[in-house]
CHARMM-style PDB file with segment names, atoms N, HN, CA, C and O in Angstrom:
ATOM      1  N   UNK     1      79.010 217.318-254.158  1.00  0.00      PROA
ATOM      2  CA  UNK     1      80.200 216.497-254.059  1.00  0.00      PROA
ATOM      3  C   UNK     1      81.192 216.935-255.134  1.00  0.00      PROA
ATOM      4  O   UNK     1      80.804 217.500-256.156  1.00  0.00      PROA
ATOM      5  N   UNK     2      82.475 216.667-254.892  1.00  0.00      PROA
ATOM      6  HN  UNK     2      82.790 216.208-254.062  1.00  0.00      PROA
ATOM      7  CA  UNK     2      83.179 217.256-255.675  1.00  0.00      PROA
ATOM      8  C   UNK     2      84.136 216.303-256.448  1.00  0.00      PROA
ATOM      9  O   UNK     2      84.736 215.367-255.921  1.00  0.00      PROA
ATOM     10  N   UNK     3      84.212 216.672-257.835  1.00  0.00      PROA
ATOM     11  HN  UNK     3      83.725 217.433-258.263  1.00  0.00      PROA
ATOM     12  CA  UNK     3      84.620 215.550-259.028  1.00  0.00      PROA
ATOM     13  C   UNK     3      85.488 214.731-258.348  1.00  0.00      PROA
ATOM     14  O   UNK     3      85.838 214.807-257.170  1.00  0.00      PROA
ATOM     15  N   UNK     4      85.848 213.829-259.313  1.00  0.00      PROA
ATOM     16  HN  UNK     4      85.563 213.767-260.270  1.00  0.00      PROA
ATOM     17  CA  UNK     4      86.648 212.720-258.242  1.00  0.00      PROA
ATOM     18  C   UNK     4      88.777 213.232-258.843  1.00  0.00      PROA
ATOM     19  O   UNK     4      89.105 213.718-259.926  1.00  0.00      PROA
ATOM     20  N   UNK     5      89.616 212.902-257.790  1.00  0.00      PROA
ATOM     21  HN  UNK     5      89.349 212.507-256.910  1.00  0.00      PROA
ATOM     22  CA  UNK     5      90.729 213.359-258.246  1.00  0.00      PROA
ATOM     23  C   UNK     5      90.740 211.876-258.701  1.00  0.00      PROA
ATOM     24  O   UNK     5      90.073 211.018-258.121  1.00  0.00      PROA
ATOM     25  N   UNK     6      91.831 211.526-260.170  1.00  0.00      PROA
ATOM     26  HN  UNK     6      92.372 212.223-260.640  1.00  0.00      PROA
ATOM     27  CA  UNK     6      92.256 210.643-260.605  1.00  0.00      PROA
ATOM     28  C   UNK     6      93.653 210.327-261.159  1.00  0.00      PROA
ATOM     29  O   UNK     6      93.983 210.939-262.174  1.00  0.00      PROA
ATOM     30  N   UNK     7      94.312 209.659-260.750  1.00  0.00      PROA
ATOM     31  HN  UNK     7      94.044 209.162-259.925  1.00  0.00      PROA
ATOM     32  CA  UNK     7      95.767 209.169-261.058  1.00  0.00      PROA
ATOM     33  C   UNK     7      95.714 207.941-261.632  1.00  0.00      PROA
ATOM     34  O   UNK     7      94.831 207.096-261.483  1.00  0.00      PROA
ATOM     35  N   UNK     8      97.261 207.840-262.675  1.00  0.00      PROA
ATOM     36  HN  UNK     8      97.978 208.527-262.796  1.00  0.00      PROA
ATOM     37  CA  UNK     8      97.397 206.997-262.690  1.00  0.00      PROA
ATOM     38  C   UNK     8      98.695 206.178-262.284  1.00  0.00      PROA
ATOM     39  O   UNK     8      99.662 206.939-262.284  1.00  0.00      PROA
ATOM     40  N   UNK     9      98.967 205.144-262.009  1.00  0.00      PROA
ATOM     41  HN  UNK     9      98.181 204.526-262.009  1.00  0.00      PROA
ATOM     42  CA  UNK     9      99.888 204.618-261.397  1.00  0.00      PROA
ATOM     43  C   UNK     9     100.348 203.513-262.225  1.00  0.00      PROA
ATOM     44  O   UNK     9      99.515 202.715-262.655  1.00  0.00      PROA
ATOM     45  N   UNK    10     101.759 203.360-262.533  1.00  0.00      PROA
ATOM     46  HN  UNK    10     102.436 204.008-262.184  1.00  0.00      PROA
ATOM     47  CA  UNK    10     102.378 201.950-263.423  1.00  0.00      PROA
ATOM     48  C   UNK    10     103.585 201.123-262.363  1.00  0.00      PROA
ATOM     49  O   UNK    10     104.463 200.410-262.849  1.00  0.00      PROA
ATOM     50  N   UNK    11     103.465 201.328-261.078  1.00  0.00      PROA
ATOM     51  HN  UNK    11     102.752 201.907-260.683  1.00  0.00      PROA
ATOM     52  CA  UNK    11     104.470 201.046-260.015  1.00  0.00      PROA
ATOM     53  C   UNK    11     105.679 201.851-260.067  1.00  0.00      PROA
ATOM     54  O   UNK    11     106.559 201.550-259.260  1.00  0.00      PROA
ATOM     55  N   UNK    12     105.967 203.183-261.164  1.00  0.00      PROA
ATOM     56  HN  UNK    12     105.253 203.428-261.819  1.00  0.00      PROA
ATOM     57  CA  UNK    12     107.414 203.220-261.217  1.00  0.00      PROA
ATOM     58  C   UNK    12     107.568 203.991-260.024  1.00  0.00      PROA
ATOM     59  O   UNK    12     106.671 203.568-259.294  1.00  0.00      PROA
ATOM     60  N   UNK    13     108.214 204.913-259.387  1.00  0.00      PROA
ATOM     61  HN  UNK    13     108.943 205.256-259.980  1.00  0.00      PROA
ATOM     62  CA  UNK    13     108.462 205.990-258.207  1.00  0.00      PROA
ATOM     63  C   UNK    13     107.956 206.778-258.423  1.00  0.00      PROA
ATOM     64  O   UNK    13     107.098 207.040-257.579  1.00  0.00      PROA
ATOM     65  N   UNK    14     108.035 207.686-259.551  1.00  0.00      PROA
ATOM     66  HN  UNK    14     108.731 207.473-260.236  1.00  0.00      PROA
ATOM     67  CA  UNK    14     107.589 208.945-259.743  1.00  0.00      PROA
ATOM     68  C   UNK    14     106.036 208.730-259.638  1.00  0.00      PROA
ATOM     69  O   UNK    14     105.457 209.569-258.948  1.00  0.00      PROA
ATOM     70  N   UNK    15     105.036 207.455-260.376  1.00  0.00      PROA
ATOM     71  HN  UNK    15     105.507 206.774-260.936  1.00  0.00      PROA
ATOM     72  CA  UNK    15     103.724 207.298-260.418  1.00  0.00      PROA
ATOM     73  C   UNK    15     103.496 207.020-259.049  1.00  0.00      PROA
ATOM     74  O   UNK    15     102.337 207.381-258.847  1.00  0.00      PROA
ATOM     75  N   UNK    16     104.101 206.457-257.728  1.00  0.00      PROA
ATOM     76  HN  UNK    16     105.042 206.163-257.892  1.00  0.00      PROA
ATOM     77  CA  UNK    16     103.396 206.630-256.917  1.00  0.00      PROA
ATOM     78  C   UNK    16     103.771 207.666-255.851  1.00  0.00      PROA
ATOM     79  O   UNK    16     103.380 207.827-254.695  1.00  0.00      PROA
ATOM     80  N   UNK    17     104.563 208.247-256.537  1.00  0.00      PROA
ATOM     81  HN  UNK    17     104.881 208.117-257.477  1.00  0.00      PROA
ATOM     82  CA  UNK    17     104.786 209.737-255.975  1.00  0.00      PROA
ATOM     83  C   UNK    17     103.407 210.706-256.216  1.00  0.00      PROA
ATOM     84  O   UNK    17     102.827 211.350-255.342  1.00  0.00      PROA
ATOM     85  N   UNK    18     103.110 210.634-257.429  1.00  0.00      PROA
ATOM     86  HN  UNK    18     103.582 210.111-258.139  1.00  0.00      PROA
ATOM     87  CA  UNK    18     102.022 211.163-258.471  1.00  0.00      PROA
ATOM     88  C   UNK    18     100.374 211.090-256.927  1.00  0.00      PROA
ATOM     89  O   UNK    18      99.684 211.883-256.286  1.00  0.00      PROA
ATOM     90  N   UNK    19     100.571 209.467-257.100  1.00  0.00      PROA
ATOM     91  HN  UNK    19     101.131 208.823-257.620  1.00  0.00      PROA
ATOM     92  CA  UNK    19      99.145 208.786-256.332  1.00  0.00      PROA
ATOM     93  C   UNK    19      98.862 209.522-254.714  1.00  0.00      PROA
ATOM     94  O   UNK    19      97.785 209.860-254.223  1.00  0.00      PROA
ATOM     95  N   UNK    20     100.898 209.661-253.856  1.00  0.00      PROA
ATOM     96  HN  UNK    20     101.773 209.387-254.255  1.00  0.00      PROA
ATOM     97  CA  UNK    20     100.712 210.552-252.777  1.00  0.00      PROA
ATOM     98  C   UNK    20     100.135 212.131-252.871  1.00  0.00      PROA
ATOM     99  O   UNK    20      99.525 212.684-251.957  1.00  0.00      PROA
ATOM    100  N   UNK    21     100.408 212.645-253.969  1.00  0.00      PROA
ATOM    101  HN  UNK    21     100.905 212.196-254.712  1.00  0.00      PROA
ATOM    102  CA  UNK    21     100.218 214.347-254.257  1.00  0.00      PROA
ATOM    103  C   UNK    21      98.798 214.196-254.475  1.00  0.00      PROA
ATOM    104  O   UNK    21      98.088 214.959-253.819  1.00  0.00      PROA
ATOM    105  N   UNK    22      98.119 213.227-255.399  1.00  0.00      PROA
ATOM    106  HN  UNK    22      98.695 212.608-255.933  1.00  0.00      PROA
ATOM    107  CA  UNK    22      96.246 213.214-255.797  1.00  0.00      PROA
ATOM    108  C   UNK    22      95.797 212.843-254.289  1.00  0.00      PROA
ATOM    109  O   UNK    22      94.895 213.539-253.825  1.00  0.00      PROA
ATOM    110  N   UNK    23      96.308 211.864-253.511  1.00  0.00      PROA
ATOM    111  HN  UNK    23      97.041 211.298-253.888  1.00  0.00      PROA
ATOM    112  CA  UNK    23      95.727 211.147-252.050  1.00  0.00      PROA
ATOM    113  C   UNK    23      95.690 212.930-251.177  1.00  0.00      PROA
ATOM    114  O   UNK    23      94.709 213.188-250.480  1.00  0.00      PROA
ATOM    115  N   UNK    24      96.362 213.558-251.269  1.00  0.00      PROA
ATOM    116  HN  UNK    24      97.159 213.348-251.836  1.00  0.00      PROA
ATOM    117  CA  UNK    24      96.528 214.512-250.290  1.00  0.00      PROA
ATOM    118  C   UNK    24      95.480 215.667-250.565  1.00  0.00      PROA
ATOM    119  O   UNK    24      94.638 216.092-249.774  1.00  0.00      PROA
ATOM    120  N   UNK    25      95.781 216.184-252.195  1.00  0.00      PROA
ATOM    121  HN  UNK    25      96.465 215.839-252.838  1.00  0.00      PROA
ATOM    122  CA  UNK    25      94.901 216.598-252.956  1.00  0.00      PROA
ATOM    123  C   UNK    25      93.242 216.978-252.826  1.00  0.00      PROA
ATOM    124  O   UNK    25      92.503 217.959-252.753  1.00  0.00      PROA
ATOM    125  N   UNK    26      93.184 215.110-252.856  1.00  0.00      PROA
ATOM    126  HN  UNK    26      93.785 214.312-252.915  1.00  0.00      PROA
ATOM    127  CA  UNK    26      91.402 214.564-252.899  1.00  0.00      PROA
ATOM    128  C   UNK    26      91.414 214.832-251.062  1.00  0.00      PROA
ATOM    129  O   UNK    26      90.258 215.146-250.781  1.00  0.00      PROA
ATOM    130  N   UNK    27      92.222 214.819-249.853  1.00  0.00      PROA
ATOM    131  HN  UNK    27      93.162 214.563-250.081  1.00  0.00      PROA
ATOM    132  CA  UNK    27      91.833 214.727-248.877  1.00  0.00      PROA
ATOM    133  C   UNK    27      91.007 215.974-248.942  1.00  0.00      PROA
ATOM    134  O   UNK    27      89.788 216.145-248.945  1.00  0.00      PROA
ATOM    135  N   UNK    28      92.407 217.103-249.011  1.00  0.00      PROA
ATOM    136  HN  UNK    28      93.397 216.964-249.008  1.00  0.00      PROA
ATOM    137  CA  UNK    28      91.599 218.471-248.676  1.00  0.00      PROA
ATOM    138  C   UNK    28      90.686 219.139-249.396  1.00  0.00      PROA
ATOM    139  O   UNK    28      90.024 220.094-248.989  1.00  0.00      PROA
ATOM    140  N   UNK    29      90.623 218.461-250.878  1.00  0.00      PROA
ATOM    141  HN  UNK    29      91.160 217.686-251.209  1.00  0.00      PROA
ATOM    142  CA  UNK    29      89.432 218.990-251.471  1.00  0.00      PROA
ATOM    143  C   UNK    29      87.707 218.472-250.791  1.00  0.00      PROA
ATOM    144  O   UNK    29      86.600 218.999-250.899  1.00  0.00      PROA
ATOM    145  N   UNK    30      88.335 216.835-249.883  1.00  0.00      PROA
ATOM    146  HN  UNK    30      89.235 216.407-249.795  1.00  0.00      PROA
ATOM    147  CA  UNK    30      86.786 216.718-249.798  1.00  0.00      PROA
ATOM    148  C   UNK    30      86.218 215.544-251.085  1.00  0.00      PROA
ATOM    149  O   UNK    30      85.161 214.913-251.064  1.00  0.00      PROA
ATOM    150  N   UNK    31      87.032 215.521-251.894  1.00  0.00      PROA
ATOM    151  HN  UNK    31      87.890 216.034-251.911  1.00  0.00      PROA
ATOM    152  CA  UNK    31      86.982 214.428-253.495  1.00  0.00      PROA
ATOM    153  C   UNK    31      87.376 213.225-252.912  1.00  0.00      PROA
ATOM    154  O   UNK    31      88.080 212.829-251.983  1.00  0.00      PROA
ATOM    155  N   UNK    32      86.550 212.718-253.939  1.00  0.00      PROA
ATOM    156  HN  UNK    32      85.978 213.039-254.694  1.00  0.00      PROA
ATOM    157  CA  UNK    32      86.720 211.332-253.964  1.00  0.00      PROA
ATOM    158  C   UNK    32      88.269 210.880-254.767  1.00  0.00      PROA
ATOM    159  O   UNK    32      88.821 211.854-255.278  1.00  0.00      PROA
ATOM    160  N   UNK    33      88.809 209.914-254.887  1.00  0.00      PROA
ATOM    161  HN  UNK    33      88.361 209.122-254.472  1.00  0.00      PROA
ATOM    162  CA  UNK    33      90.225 209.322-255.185  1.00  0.00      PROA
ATOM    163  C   UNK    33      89.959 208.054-256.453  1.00  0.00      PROA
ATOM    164  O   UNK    33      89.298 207.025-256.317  1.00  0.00      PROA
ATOM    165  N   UNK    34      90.457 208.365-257.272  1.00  0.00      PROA
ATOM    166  HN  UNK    34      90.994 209.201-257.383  1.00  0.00      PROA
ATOM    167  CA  UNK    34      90.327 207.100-258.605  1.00  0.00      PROA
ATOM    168  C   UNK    34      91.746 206.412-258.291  1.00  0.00      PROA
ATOM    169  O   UNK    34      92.544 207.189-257.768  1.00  0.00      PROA
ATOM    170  N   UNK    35      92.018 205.650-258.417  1.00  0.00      PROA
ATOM    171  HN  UNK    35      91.370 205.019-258.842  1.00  0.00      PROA
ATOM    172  CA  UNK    35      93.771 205.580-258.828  1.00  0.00      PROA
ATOM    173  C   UNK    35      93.538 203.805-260.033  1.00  0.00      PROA
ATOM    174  O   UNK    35      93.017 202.710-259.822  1.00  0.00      PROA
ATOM    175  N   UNK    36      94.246 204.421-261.193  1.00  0.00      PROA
ATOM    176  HN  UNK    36      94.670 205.311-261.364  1.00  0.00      PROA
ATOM    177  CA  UNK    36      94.348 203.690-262.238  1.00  0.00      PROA
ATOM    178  C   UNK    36      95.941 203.252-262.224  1.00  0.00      PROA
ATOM    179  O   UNK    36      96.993 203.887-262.152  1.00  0.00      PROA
ATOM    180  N   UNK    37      95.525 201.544-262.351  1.00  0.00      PROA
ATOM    181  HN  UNK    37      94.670 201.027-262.410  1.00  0.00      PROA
ATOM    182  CA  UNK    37      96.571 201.180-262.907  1.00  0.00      PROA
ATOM    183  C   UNK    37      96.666 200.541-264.252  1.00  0.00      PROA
ATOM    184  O   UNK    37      95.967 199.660-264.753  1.00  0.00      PROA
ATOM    185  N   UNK    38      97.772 201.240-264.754  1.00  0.00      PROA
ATOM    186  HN  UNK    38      98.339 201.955-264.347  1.00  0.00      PROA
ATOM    187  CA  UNK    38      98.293 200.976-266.192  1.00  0.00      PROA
ATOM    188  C   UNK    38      99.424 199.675-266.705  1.00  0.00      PROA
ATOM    189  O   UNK    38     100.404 199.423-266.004  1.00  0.00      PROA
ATOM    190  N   UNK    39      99.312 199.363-267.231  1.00  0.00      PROA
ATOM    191  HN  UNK    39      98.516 199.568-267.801  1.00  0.00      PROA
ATOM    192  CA  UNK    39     100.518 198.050-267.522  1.00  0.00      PROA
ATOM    193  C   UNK    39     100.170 197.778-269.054  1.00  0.00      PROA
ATOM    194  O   UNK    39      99.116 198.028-269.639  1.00  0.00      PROA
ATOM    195  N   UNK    40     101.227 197.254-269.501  1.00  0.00      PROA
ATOM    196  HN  UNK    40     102.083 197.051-269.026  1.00  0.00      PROA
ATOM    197  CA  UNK    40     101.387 196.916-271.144  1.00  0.00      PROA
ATOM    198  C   UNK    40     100.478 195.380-271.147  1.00  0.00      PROA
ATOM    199  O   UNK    40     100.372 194.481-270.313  1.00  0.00      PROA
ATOM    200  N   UNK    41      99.962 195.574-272.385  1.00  0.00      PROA
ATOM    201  HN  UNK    41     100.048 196.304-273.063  1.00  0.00      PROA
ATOM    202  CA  UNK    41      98.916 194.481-272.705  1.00  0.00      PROA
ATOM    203  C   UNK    41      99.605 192.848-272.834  1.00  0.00      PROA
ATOM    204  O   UNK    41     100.335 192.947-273.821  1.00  0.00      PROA
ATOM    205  N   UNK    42      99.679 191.904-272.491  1.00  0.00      PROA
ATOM    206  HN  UNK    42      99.086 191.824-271.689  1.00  0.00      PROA
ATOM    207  CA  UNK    42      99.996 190.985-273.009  1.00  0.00      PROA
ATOM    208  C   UNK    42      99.305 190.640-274.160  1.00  0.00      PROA
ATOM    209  O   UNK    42      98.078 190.740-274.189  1.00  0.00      PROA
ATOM    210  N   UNK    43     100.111 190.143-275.361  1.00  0.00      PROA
ATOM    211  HN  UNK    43     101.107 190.061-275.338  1.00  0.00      PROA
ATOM    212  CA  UNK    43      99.789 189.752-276.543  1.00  0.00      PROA
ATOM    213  C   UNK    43      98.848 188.869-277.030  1.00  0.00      PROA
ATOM    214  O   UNK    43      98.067 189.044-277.965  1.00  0.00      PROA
ATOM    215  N   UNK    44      99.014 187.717-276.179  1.00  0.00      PROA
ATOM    216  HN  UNK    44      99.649 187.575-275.420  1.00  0.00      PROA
ATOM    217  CA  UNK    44      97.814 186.580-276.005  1.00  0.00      PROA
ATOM    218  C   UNK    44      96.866 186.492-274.651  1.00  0.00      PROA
ATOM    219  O   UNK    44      96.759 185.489-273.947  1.00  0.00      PROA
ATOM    220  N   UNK    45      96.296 187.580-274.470  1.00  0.00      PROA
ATOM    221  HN  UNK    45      96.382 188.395-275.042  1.00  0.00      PROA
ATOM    222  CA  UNK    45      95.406 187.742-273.331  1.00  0.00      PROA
ATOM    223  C   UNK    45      95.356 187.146-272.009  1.00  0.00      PROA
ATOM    224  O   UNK    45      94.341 187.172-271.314  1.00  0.00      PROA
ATOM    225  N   UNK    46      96.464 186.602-271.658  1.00  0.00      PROA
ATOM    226  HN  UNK    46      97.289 186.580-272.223  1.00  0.00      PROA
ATOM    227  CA  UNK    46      96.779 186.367-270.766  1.00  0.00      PROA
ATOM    228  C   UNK    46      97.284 186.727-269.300  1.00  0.00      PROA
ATOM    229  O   UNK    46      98.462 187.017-269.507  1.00  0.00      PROA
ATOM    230  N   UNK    47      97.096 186.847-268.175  1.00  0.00      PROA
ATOM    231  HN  UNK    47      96.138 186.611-268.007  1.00  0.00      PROA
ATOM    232  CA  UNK    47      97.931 187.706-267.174  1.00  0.00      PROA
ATOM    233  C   UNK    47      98.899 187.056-267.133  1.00  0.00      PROA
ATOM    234  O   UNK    47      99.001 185.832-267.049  1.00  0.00      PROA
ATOM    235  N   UNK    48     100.072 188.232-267.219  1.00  0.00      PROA
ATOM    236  HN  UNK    48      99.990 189.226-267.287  1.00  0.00      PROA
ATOM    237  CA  UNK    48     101.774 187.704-266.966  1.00  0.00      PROA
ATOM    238  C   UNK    48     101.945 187.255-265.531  1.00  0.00      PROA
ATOM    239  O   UNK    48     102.593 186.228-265.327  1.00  0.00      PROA
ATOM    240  N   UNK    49     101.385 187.979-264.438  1.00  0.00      PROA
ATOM    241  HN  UNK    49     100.859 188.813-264.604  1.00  0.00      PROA
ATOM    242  CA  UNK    49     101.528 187.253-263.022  1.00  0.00      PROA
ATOM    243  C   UNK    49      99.917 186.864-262.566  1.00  0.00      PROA
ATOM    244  O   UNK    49      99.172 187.834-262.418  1.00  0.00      PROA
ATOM    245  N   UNK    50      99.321 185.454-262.328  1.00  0.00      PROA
ATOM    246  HN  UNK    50      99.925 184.666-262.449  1.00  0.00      PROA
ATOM    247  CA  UNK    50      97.933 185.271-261.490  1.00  0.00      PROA
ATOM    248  C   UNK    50      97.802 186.391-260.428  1.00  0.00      PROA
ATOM    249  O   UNK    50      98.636 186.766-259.605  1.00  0.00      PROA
ATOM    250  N   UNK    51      96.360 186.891-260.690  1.00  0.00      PROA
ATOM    251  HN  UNK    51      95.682 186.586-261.359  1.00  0.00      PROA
ATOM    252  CA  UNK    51      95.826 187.835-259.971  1.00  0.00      PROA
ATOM    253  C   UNK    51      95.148 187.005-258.636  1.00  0.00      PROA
ATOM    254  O   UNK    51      94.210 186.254-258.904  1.00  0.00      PROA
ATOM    255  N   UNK    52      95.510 187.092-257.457  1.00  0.00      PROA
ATOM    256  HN  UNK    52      96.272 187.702-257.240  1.00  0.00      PROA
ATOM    257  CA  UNK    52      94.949 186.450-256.354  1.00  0.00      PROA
ATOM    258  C   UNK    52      93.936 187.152-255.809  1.00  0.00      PROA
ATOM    259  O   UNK    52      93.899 188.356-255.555  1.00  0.00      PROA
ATOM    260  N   UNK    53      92.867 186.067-255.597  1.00  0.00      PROA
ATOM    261  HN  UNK    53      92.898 185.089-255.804  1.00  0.00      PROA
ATOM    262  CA  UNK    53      91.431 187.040-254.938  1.00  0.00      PROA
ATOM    263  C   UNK    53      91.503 187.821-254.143  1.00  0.00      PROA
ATOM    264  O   UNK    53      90.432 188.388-253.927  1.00  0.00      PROA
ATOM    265  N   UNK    54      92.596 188.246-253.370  1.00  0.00      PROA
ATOM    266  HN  UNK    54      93.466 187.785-253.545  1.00  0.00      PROA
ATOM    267  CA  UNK    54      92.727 188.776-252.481  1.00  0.00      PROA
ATOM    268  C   UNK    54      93.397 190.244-252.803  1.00  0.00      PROA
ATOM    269  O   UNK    54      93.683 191.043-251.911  1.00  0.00      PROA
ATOM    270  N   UNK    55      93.602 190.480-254.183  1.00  0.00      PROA
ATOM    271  HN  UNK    55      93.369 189.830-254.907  1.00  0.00      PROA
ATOM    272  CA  UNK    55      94.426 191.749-254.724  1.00  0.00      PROA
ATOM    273  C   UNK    55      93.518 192.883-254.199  1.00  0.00      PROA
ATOM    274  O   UNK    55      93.699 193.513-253.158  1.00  0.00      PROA
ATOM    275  N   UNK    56      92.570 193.033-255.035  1.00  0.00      PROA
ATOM    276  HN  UNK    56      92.423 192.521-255.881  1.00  0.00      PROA
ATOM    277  CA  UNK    56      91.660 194.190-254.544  1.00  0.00      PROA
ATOM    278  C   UNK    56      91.715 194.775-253.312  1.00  0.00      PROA
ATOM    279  O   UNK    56      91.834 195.997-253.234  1.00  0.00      PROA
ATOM    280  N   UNK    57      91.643 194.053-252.283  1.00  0.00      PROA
ATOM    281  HN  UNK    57      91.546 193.059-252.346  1.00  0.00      PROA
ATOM    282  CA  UNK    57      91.143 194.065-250.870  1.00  0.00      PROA
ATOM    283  C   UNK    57      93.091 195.147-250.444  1.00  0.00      PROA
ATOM    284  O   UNK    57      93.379 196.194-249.864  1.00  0.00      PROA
ATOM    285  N   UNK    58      93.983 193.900-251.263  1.00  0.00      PROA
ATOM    286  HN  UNK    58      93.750 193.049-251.734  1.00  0.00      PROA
ATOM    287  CA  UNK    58      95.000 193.913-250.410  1.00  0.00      PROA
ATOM    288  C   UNK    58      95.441 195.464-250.842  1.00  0.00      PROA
ATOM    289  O   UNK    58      95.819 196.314-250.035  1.00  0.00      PROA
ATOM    290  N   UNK    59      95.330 195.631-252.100  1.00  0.00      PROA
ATOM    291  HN  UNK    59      95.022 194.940-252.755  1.00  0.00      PROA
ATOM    292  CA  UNK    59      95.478 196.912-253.140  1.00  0.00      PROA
ATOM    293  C   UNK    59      95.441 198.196-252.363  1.00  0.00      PROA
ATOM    294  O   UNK    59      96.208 199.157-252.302  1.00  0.00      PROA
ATOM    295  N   UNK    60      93.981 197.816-251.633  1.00  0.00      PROA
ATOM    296  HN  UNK    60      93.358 197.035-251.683  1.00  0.00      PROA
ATOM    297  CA  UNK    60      93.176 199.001-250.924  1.00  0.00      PROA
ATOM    298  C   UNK    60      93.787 199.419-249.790  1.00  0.00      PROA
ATOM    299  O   UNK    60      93.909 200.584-249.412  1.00  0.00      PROA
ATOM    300  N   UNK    61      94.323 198.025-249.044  1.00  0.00      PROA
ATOM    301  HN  UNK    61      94.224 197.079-249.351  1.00  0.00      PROA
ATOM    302  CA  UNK    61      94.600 198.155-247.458  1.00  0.00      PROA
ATOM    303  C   UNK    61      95.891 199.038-248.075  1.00  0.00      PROA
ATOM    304  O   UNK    61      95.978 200.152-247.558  1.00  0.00      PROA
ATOM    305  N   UNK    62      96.941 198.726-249.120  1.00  0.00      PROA
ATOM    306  HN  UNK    62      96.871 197.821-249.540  1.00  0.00      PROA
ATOM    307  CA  UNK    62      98.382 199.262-249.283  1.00  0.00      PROA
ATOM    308  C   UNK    62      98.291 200.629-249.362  1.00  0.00      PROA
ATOM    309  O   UNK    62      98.923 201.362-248.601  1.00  0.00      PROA
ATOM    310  N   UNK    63      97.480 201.074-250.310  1.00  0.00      PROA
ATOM    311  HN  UNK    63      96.967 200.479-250.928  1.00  0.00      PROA
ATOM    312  CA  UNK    63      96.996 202.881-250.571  1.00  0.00      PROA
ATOM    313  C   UNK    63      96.730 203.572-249.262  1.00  0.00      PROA
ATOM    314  O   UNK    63      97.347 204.590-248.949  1.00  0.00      PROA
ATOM    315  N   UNK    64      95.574 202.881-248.300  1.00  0.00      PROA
ATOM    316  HN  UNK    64      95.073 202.054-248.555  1.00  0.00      PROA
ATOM    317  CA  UNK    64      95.130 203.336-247.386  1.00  0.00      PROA
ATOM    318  C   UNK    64      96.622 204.035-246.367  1.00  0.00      PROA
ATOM    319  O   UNK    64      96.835 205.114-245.814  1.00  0.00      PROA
ATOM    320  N   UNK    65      97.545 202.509-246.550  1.00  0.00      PROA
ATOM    321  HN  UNK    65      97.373 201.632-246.998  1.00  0.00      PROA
ATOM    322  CA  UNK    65      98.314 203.643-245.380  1.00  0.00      PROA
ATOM    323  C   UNK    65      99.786 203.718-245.777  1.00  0.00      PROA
ATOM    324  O   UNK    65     100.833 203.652-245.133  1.00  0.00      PROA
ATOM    325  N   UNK    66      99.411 203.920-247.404  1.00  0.00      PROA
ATOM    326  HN  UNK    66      98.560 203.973-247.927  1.00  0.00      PROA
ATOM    327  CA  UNK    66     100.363 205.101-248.107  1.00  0.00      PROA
ATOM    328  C   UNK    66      99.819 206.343-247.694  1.00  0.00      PROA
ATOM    329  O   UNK    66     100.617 207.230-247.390  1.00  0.00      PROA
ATOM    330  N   UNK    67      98.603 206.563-247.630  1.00  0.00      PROA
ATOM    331  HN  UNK    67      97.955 205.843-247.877  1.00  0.00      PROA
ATOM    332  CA  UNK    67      97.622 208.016-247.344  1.00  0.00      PROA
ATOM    333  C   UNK    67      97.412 208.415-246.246  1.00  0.00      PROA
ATOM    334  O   UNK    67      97.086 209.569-245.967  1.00  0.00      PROA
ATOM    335  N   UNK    68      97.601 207.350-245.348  1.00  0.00      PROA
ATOM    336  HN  UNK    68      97.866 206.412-245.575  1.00  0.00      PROA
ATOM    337  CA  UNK    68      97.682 207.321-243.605  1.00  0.00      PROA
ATOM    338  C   UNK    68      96.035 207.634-243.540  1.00  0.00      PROA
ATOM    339  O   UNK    68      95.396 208.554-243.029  1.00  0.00      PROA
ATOM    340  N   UNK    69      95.682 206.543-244.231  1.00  0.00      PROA
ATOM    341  HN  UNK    69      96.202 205.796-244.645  1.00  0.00      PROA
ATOM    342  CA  UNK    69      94.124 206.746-243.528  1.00  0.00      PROA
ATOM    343  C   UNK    69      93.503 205.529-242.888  1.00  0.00      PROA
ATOM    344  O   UNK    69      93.963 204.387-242.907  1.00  0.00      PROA
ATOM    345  N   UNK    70      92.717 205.823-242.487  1.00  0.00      PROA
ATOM    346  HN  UNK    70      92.343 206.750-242.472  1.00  0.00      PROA
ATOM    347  CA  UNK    70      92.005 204.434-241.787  1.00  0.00      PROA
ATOM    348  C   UNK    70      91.325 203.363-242.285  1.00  0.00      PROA
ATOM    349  O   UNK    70      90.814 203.749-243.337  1.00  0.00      PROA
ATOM    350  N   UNK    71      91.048 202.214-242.084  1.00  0.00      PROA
ATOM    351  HN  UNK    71      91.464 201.901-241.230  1.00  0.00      PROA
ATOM    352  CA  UNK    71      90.425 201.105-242.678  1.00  0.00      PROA
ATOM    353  C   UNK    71      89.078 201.744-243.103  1.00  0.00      PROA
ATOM    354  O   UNK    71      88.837 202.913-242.802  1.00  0.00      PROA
ATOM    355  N   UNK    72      88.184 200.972-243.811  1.00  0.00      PROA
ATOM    356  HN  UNK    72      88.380 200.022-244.056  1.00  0.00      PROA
ATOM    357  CA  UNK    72      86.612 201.668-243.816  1.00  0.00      PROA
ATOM    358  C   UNK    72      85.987 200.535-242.425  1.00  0.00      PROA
ATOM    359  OT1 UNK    72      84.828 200.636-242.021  1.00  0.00      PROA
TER     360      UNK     72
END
C-alpha cells in the first residue's frame, strides 16, 4: 500500500485548491488521502462555532464530491 497523501486545509481557496491537487494525486497513486484541518486555537478552550454531530459525516460527504467520488 502506498503512504498516505496528506493536506492541509484552513478553508482559504488556495488550501482547498491544495486538497483538489492531493484528492487527484492520492487517486492515481492508489494512496490513501489525510486532509487536515488547521484553525487558530481559541484562548480559553473553547469552540468559537458548536461542532454538530453530524460534522464528520457531513465533512466527508463535502470532500467526496469535491473529488467526484462515490459514497462508501
Amino acid at each position: 500500500m502506498a503512504e498516505p497523501i496528506v493536506v492541509g486545509v484552513d478553508g482559504s481557496t488556495p488550501s482547498l485548491q491544495a486538497a483538489g491537487w492531493a484528492g487527484q494525486e492520492a487517486a492515481l497513486r492508489g494512496a490513501p488521502l489525510r486532509i487536515v484541518y488547521a484553525a487558530l486555537r481559541w484562548p480559553y478552550f473553547v469552540p468559537l462555532v458548536p461542532q454538530p454531530a453530524s460534522w464528520g459525516p457531513d465533512a466527508e460527504a463535502a470532500a467526496r464530491a469535491v473529488l467526484g467520488l462515490p459514497a462508501p
